[in-house]
N, CA, C and O atoms as a printed pandas DataFrame, in Angstrom:
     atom_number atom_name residue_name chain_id  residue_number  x_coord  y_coord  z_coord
0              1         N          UNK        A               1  -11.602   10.851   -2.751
1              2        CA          UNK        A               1  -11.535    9.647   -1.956
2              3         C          UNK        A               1  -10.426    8.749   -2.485
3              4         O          UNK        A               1  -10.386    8.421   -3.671
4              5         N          UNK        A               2   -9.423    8.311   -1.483
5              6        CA          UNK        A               2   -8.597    7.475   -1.914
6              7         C          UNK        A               2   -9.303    6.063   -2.144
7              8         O          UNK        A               2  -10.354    5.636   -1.667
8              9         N          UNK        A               3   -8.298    5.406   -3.119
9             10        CA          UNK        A               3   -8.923    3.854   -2.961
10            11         C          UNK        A               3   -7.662    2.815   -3.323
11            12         O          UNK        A               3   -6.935    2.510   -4.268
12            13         N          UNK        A               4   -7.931    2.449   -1.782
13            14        CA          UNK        A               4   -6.651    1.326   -1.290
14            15         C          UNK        A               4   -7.053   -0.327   -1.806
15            16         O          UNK        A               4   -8.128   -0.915   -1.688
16            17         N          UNK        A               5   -5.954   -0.731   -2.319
17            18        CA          UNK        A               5   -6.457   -2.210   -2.684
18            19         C          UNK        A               5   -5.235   -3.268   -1.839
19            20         O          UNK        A               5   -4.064   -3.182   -2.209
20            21         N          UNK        A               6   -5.544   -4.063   -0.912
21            22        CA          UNK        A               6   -4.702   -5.151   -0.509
22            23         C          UNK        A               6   -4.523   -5.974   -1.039
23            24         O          UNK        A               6   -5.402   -6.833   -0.961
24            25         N          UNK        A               7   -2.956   -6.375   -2.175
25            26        CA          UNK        A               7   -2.808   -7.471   -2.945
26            27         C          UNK        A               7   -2.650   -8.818   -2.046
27            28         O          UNK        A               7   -1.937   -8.773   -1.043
28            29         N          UNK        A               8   -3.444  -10.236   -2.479
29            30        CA          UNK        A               8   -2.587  -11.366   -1.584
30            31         C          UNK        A               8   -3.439  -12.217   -1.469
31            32         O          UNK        A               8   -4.633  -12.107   -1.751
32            33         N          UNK        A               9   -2.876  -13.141   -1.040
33            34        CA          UNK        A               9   -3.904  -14.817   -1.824
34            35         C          UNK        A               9   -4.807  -14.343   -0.464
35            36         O          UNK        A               9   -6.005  -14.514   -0.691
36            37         N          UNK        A              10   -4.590  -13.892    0.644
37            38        CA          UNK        A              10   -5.607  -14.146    1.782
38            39         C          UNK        A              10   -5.068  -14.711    2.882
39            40         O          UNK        A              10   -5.762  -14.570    3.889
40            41         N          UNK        A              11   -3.789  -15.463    3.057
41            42        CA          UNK        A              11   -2.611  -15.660    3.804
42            43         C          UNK        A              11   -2.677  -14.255    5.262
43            44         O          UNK        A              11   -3.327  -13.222    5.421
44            45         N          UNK        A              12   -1.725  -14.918    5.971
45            46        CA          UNK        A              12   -2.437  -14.307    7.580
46            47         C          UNK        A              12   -1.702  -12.872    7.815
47            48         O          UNK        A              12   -1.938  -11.980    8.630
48            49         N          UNK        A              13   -0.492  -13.017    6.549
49            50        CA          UNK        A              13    0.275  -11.472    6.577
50            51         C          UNK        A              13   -0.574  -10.249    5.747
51            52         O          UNK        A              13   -0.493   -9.070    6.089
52            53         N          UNK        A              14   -1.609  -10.839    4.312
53            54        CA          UNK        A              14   -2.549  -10.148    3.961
54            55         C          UNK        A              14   -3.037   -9.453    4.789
55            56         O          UNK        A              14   -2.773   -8.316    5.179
56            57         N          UNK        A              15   -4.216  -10.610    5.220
57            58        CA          UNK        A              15   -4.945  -10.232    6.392
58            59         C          UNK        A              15   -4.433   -9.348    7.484
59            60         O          UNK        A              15   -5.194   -8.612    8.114
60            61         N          UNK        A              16   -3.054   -9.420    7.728
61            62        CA          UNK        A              16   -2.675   -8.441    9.066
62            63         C          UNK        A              16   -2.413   -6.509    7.965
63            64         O          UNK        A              16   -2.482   -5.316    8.259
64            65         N          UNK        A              17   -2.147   -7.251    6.835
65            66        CA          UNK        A              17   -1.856   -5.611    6.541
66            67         C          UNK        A              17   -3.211   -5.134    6.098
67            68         O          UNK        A              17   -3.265   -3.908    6.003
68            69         N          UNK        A              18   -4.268   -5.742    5.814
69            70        CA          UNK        A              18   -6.080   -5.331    5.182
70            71         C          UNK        A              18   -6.472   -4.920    6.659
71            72         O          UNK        A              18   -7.171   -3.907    6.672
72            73         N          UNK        A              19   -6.214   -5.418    7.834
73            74        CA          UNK        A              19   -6.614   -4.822    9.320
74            75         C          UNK        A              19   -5.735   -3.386    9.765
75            76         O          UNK        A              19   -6.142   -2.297   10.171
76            77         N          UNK        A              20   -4.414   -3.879    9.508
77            78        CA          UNK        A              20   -3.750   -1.979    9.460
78            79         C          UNK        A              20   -4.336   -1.330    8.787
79            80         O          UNK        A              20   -4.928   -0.390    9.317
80            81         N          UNK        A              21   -4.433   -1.488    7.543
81            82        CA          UNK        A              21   -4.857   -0.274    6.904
82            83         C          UNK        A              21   -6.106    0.298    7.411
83            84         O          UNK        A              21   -6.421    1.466    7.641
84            85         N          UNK        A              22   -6.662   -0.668    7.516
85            86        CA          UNK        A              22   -8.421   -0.115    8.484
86            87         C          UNK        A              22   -8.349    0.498    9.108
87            88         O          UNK        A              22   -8.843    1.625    9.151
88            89         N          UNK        A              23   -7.363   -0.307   10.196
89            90        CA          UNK        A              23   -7.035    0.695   11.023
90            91         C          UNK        A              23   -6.828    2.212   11.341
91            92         O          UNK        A              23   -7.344    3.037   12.094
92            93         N          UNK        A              24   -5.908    2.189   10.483
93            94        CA          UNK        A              24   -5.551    3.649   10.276
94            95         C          UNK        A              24   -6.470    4.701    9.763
95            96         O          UNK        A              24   -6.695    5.810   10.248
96            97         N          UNK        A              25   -7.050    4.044    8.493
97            98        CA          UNK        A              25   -8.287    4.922    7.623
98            99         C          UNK        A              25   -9.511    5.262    9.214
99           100         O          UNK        A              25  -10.228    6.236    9.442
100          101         N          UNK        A              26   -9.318    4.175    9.902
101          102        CA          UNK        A              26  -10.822    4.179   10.862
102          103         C          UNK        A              26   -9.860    5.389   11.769
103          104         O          UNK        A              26  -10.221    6.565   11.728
104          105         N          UNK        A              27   -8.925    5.080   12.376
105          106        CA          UNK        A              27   -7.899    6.410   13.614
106          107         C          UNK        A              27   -7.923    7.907   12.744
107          108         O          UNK        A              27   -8.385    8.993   13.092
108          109         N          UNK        A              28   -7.392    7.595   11.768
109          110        CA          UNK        A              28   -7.256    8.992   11.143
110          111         C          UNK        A              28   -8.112    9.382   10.313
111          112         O          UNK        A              28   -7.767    9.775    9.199
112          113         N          UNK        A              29   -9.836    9.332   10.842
113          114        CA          UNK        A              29  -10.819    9.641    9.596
114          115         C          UNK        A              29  -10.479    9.981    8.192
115          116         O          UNK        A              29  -11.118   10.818    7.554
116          117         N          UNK        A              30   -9.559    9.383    7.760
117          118        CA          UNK        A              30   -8.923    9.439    6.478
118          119         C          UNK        A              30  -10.511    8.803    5.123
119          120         O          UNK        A              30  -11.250    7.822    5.208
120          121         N          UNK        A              31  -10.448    9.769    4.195
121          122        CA          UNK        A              31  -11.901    9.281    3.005
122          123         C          UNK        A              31  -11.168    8.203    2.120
123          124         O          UNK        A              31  -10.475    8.569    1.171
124          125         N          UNK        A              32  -11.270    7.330    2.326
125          126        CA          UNK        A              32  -10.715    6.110    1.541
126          127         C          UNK        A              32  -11.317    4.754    2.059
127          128         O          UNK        A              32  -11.565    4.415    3.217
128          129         N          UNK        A              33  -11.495    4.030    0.806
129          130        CA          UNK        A              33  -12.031    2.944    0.331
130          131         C          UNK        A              33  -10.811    1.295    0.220
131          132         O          UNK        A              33   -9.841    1.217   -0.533
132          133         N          UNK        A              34  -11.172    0.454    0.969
133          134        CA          UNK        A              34  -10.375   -0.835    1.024
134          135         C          UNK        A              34  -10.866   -1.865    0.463
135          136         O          UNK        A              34  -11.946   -2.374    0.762
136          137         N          UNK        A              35   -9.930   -2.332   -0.591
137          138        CA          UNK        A              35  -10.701   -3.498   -1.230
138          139         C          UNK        A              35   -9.582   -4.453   -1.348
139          140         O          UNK        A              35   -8.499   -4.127   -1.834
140          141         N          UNK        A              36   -9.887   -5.814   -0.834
141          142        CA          UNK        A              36   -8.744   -7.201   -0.695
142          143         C          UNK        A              36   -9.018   -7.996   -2.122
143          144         O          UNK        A              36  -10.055   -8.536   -2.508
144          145         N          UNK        A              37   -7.983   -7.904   -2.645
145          146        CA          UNK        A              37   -7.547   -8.413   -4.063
146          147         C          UNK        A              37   -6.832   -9.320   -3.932
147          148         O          UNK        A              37   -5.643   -9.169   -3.651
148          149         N          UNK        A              38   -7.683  -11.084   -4.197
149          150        CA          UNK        A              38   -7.058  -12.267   -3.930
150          151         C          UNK        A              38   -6.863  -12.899   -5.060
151          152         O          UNK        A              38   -6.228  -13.939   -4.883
152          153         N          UNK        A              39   -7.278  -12.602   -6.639
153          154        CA          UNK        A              39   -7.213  -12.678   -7.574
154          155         C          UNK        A              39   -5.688  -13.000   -7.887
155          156         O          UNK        A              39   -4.896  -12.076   -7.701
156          157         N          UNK        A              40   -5.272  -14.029   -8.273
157          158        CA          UNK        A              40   -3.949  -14.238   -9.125
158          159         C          UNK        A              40   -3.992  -13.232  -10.337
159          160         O          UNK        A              40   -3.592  -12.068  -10.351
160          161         N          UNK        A              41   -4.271  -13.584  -10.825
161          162        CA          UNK        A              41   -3.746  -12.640  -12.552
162          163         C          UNK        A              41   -4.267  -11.264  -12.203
163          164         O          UNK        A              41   -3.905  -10.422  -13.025
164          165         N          UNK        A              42   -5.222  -10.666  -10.944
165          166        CA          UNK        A              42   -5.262   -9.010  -11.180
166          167         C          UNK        A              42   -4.557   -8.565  -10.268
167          168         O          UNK        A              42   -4.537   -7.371   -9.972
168          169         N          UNK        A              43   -3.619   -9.798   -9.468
169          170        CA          UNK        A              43   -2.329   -9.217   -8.605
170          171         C          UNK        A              43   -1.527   -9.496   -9.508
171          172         O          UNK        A              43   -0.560   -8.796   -9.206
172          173         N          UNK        A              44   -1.246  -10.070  -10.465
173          174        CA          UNK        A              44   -0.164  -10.265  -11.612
174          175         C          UNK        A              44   -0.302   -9.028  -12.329
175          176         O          UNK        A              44    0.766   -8.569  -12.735
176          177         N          UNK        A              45   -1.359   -8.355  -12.595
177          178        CA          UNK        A              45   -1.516   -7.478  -13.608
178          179         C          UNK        A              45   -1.136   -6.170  -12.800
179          180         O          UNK        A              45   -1.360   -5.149  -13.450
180          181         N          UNK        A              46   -0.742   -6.012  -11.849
181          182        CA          UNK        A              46    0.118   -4.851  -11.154
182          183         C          UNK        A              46    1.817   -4.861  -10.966
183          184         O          UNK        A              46    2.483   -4.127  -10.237
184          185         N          UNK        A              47    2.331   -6.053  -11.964
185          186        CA          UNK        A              47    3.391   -6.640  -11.497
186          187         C          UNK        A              47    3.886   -6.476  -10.165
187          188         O          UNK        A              47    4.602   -5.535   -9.823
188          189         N          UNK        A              48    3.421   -7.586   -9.262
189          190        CA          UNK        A              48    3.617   -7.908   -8.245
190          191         C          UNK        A              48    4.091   -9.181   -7.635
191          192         O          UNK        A              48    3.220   -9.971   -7.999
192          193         N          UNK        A              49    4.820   -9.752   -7.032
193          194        CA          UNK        A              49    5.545  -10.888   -7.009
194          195         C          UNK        A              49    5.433  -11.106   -5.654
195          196         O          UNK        A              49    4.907  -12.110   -5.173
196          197         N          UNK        A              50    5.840  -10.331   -5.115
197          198        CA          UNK        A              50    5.600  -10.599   -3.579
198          199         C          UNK        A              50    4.389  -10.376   -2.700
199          200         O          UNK        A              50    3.827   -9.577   -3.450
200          201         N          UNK        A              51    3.623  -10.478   -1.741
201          202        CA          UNK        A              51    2.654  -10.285   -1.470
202          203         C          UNK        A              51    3.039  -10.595   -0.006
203          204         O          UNK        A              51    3.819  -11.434    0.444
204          205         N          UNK        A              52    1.985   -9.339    0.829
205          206        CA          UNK        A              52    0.750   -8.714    0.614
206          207         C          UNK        A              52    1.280   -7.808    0.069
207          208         O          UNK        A              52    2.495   -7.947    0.209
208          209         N          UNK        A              53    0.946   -6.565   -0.726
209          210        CA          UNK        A              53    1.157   -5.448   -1.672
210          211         C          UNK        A              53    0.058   -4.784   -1.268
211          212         O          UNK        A              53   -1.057   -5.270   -1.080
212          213         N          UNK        A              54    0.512   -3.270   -1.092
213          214        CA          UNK        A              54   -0.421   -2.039   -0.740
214          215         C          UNK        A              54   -0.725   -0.959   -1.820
215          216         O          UNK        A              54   -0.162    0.132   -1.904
216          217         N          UNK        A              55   -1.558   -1.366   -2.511
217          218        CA          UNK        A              55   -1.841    0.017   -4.054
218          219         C          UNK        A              55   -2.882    0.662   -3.288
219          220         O          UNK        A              55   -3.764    0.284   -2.516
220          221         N          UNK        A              56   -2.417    1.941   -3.836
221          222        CA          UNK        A              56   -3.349    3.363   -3.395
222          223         C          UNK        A              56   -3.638    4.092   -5.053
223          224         O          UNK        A              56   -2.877    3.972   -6.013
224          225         N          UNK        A              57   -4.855    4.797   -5.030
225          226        CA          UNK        A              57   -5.399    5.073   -6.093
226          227         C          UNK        A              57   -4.685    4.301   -7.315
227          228         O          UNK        A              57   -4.472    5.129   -8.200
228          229         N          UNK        A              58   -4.195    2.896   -7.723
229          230        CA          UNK        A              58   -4.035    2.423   -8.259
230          231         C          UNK        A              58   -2.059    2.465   -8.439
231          232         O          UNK        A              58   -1.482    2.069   -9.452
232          233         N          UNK        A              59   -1.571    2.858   -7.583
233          234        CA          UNK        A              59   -0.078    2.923   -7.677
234          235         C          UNK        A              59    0.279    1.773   -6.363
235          236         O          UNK        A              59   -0.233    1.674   -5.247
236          237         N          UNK        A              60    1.364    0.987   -7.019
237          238        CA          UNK        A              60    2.085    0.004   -5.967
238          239         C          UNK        A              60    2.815    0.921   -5.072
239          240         O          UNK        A              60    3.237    1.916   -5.661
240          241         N          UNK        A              61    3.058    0.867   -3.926
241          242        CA          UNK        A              61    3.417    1.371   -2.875
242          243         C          UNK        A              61    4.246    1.000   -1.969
243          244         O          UNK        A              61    5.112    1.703   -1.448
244          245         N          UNK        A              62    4.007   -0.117   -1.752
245          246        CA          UNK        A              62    4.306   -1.113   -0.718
246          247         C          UNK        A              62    4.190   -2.410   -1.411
247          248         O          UNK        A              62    3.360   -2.713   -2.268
248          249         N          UNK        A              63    5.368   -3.310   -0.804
249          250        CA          UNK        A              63    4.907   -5.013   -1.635
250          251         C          UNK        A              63    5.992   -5.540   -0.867
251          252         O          UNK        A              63    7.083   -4.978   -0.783
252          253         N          UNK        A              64    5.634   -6.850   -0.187
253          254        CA          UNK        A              64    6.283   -7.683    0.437
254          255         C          UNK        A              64    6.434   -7.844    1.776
255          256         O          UNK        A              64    7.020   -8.828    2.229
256          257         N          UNK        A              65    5.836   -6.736    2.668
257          258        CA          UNK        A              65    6.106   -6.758    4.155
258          259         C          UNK        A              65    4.842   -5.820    4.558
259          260         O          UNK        A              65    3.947   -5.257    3.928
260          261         N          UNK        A              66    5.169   -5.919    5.746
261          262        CA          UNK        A              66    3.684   -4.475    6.645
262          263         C          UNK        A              66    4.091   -3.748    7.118
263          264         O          UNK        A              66    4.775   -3.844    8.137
264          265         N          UNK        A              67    3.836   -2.872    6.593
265          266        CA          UNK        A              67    4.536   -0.780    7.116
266          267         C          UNK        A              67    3.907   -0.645    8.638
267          268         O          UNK        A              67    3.075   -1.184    9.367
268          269         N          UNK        A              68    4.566    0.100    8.632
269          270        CA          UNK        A              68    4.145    0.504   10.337
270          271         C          UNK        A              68    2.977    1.220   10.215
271          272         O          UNK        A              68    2.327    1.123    9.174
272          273         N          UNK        A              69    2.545    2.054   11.283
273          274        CA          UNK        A              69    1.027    2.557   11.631
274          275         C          UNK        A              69    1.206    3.709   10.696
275          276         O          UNK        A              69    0.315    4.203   10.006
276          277         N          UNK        A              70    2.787    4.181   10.763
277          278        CA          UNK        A              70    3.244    6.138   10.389
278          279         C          UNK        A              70    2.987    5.941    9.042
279          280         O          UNK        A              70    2.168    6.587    8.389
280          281         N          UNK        A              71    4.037    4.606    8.425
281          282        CA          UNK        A              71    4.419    4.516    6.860
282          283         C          UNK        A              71    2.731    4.491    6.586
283          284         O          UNK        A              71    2.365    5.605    6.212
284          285         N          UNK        A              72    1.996    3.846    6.645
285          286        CA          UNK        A              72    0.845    3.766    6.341
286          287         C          UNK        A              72   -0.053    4.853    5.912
287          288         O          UNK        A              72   -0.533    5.006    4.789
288          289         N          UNK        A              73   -0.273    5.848    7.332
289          290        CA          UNK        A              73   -0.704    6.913    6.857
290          291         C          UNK        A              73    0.103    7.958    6.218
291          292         O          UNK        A              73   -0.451    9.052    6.111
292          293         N          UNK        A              74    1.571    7.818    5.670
293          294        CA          UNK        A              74    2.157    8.635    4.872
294          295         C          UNK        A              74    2.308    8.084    3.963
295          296         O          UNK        A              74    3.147    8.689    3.296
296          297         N          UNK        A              75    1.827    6.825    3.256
297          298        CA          UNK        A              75    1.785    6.615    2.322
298          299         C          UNK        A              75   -0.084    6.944    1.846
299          300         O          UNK        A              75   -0.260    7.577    0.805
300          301         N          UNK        A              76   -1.164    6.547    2.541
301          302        CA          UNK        A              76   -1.990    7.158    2.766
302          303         C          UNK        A              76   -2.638    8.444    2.145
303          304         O          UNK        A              76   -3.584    8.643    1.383
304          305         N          UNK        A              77   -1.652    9.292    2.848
305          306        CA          UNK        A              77   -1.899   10.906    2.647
306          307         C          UNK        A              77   -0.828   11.040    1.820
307          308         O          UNK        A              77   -0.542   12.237    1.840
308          309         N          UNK        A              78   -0.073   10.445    1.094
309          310        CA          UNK        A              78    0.915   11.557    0.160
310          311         C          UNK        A              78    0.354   11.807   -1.023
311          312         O          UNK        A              78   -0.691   11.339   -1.477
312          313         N          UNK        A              79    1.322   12.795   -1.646
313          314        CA          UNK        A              79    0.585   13.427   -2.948
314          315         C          UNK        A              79    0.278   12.433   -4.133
315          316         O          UNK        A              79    0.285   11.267   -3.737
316          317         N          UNK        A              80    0.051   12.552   -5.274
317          318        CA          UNK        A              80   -0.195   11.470   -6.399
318          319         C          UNK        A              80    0.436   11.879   -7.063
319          320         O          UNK        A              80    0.387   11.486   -8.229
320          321         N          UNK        A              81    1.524   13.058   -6.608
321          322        CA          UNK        A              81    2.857   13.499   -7.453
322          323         C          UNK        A              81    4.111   12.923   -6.673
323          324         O          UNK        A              81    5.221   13.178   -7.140
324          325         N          UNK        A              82    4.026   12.252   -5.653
325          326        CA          UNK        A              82    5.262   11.979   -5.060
326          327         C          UNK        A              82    5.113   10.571   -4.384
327          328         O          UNK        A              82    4.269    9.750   -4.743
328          329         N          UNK        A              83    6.047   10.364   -3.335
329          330        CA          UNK        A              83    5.794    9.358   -2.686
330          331         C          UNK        A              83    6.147    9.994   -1.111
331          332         O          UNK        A              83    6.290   11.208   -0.966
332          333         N          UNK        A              84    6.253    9.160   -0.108
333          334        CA          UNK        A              84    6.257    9.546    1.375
334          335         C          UNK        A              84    7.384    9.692    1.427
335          336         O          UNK        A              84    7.678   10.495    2.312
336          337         N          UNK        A              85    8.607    9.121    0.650
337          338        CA          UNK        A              85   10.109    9.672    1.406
338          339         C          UNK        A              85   10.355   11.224    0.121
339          340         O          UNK        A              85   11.460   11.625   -0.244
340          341         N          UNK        A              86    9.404   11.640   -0.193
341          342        CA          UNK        A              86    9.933   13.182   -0.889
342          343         C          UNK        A              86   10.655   12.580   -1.712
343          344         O          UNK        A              86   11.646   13.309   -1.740
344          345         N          UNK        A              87   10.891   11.555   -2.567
345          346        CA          UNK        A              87   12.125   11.527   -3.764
346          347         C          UNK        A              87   11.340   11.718   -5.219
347          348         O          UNK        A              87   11.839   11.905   -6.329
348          349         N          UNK        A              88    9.984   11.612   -4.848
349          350        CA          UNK        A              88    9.077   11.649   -6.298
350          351         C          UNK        A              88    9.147   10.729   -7.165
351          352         O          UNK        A              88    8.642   10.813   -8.284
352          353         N          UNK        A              89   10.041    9.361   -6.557
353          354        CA          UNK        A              89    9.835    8.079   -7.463
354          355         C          UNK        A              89   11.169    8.003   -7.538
355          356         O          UNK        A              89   11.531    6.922   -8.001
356          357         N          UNK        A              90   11.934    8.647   -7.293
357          358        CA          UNK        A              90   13.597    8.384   -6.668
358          359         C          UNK        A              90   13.868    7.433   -5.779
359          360         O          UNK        A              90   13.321    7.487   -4.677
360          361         N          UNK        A              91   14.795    6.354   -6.106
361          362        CA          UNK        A              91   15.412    5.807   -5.097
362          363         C          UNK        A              91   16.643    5.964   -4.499
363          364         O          UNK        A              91   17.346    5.127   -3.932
364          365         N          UNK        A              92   16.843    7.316   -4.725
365          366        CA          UNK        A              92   18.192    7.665   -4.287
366          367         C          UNK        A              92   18.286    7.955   -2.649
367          368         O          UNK        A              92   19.338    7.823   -2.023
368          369         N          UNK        A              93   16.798    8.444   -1.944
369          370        CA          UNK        A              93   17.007    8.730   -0.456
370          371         C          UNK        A              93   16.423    7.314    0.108
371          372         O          UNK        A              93   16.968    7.178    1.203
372          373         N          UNK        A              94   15.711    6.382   -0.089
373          374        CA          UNK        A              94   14.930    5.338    0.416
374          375         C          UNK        A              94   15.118    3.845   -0.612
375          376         O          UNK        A              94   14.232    3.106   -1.042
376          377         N          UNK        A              95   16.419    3.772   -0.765
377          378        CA          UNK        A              95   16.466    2.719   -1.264
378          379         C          UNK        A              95   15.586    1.349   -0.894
379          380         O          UNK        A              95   15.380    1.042    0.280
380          381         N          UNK        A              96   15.176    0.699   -1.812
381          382        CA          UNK        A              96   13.917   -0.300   -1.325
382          383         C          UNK        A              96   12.828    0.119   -0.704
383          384         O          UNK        A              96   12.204   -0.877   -0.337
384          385         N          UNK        A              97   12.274    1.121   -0.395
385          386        CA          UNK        A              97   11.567    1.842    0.308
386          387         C          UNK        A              97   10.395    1.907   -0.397
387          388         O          UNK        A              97   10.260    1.121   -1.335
388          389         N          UNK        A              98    9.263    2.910   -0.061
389          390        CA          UNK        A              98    8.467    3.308   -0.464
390          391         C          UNK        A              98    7.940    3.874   -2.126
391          392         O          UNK        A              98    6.908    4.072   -2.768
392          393         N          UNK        A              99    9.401    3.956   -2.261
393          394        CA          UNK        A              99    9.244    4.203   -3.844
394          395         C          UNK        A              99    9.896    2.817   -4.720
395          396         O          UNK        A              99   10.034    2.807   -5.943
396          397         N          UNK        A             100   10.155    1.989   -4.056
397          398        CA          UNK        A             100   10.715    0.399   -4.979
398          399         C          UNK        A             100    9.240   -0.338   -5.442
399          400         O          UNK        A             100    9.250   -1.399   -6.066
């Protein structure tokens, strides 16, 4: 079971990316768990600066904006050896992307 955490004070862009993600987990019977993390210092303790921020089994993913429906579930479903643009933590194909 994955387990997704939404970083963010609770602000209305949080909130819109804690409803995507539902979303998606609810469309794509995907086994994963959502939990909204409004906590200052345990969104600090992921070094995170920008917010809303998308951690999956405990890896930052996403931070600063809301992925589309696709990025979502390919960030979602990717391996816990890689990331969704295939660089494996490379920013050489997705600069700022999925692996920043």
């Amino acid at each position: 079971m994955k387990k997704v955490k939404i970083l963010g004070s609770g602000c209305p862009s949080c909130n819109q990316l804690y409803d995507a993600v539902k979303a998606v987990i609810s469309k794509e019977a995907l086994n994963a768990v959502v939990e909204k993390v409004e906590d200052l210092q345990k969104i600090m303790a992921y070094n995170v600066m920008t917010t809303p921020a998308l951690v999956v089994d405990e890896k930052v993913v996403c931070k600063g904006r809301i992925p589309s429906h696709d990025e979502i579930l390919a960030l979602l479903t990717a391996s816990s050896h890689g990331c969704c643009c295939g660089t494996h933590g490379s920013k050489e194909k997705n600069s700022g992307g999925c692996c920043s």
